[in-house]
MDTraj code that builds the backbone (N, CA, C; nanometers):
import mdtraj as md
import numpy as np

residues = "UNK UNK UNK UNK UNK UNK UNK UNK UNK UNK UNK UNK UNK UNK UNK UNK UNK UNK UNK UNK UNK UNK UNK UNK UNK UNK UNK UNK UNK UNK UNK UNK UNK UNK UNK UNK UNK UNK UNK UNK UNK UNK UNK UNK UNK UNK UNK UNK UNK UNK UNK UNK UNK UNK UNK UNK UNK UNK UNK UNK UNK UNK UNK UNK".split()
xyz = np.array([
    [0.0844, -0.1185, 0.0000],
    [0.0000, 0.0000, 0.0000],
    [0.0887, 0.1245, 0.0000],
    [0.0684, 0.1991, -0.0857],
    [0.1240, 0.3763, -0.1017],
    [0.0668, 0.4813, 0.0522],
    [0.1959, 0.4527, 0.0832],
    [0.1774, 0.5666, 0.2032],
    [0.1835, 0.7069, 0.2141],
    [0.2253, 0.7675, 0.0686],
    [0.2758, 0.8732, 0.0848],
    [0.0724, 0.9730, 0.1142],
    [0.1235, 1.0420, 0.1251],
    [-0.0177, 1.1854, 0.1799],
    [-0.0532, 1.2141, 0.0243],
    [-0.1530, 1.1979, 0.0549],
    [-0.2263, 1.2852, -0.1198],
    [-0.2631, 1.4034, -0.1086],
    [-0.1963, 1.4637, -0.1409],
    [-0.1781, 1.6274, -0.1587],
    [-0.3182, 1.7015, -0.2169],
    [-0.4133, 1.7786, -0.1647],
    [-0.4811, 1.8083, -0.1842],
    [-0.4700, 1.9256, -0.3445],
    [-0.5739, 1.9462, -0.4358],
    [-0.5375, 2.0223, -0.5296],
    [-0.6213, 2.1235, -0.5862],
    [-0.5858, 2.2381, -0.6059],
    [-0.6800, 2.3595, -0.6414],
    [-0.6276, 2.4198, -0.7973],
    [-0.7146, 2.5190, -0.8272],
    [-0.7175, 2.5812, -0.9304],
    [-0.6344, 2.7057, -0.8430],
    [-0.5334, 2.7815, -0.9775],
    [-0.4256, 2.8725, -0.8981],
    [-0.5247, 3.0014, -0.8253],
    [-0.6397, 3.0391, -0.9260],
    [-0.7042, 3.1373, -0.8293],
    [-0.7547, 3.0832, -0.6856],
    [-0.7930, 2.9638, -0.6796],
    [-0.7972, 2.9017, -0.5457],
    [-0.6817, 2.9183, -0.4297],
    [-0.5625, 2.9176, -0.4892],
    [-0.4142, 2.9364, -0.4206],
    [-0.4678, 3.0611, -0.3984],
    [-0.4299, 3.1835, -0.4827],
    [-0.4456, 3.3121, -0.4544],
    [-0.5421, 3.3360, -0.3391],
    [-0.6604, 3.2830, -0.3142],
    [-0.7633, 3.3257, -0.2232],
    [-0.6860, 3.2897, -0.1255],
    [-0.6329, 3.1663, -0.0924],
    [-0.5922, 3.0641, 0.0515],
    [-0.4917, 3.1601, 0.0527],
    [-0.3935, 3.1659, 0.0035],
    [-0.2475, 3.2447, 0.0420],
    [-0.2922, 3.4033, -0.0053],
    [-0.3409, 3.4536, 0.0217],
    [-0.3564, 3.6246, -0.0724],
    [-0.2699, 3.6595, -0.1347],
    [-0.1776, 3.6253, -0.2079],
    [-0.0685, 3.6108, -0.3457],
    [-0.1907, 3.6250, -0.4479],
    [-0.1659, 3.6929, -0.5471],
    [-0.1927, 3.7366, -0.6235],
    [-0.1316, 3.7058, -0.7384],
    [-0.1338, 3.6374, -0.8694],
    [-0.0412, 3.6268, -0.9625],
    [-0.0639, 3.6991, -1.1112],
    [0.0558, 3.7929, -1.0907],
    [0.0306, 3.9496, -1.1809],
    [0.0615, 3.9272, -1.3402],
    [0.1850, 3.8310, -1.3215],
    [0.2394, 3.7985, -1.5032],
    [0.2477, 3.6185, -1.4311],
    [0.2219, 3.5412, -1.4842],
    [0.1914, 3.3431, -1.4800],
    [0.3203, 3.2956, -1.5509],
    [0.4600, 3.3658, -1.5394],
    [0.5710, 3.2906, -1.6058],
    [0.5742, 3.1534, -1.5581],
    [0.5701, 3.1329, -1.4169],
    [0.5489, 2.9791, -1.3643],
    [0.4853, 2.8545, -1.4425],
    [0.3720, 2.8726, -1.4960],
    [0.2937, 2.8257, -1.6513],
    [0.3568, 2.8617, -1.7582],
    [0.4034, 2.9540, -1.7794],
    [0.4935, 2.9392, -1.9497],
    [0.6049, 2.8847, -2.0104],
    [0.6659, 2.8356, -1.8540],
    [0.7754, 2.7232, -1.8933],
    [0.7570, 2.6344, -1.9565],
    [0.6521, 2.5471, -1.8994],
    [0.6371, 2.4252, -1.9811],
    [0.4777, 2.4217, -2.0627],
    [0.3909, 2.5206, -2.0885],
    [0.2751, 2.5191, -2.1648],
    [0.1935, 2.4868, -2.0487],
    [0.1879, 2.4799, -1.9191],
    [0.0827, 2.4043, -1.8194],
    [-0.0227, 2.5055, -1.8141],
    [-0.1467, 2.4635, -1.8098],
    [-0.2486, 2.5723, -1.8444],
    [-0.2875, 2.6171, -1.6913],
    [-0.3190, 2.7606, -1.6844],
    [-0.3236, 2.8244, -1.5422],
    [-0.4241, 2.7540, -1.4996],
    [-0.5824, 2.7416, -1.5604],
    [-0.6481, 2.6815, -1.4693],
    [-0.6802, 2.4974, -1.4422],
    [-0.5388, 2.4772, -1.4593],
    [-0.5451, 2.2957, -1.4180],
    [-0.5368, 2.2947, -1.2303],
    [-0.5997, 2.2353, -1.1660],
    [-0.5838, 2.1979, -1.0512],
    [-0.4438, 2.1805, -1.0087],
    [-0.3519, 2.2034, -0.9281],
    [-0.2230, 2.2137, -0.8736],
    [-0.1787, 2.1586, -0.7299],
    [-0.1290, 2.1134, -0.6842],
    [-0.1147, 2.0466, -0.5693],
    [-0.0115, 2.2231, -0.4704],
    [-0.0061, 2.1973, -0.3520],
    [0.0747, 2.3467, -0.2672],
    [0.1779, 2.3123, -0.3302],
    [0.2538, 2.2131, -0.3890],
    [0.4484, 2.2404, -0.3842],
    [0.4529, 2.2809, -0.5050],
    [0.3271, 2.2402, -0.6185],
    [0.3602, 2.2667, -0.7314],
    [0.2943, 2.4268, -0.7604],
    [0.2281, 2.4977, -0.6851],
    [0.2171, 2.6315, -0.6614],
    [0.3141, 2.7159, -0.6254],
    [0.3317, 2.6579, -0.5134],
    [0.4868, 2.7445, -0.4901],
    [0.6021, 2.7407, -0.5850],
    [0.6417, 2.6378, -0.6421],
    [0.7286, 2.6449, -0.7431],
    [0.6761, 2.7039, -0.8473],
    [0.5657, 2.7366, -0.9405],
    [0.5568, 2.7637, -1.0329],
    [0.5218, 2.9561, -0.9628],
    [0.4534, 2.9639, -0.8584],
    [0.4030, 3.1117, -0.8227],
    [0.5758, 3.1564, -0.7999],
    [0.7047, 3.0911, -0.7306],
    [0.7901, 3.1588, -0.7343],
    [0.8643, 3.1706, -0.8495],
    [0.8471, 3.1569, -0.9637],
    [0.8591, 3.1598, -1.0983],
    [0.8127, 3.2640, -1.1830],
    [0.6939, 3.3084, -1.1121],
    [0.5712, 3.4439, -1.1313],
    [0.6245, 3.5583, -1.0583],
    [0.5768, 3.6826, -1.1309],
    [0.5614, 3.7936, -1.1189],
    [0.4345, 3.8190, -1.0132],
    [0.4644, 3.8204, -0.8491],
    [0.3541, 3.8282, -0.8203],
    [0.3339, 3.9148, -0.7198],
    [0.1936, 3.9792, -0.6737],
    [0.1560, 4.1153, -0.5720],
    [0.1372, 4.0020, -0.4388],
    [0.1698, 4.0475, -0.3476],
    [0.2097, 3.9929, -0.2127],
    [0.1225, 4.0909, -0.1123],
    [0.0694, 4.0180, 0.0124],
    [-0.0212, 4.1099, 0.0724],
    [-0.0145, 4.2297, 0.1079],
    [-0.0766, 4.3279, 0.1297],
    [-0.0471, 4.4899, 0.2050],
    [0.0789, 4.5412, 0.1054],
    [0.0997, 4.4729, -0.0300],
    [0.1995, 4.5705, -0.1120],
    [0.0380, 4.6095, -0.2363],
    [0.1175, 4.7725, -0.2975],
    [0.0275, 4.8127, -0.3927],
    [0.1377, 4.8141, -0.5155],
    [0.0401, 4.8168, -0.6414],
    [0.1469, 4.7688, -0.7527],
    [0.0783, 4.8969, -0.8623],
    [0.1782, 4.9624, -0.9096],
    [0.3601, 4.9354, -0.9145],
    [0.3363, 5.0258, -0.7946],
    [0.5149, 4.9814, -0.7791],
    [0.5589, 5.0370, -0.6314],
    [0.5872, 5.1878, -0.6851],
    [0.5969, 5.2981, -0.6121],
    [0.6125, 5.4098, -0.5833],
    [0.7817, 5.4258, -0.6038],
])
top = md.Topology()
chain = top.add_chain()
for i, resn in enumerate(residues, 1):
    res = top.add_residue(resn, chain, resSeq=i)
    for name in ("N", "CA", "C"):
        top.add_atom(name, md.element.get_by_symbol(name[0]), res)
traj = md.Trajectory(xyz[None], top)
């Protein structure tokens, strides 16, 4: 039997709501063609959102 944890999975605007990250330009998706709204597991968010151009809470965009 497979023990590992099954990683729960959302659509990235789903991420954005849970984490209030915001994703401004989706370079994270243009690496490899992965379409923004496929369901995503958290590690594969974070890797692809730190890949992104993105607005982070209590910041306003563009910066001053």
């Amino acid at each position: 039997m497979d023990m590992k944890k099954k990683q729960i999975k959302h659509r990235p605007e789903t991420w954005e709501k849970i984490s209030k990250i915001i994703i401004l330009d989706p370079d994270g998706w243009r690496s490899d063609g992965q379409s923004f709204n496929k369901p995503i597991d958290v590690d594969e968010w974070n890797r692809r959102k730190d890949e992104s151009t993105c607005q982070f809470p209590n910041e306003t965009w563009p910066r001053a």
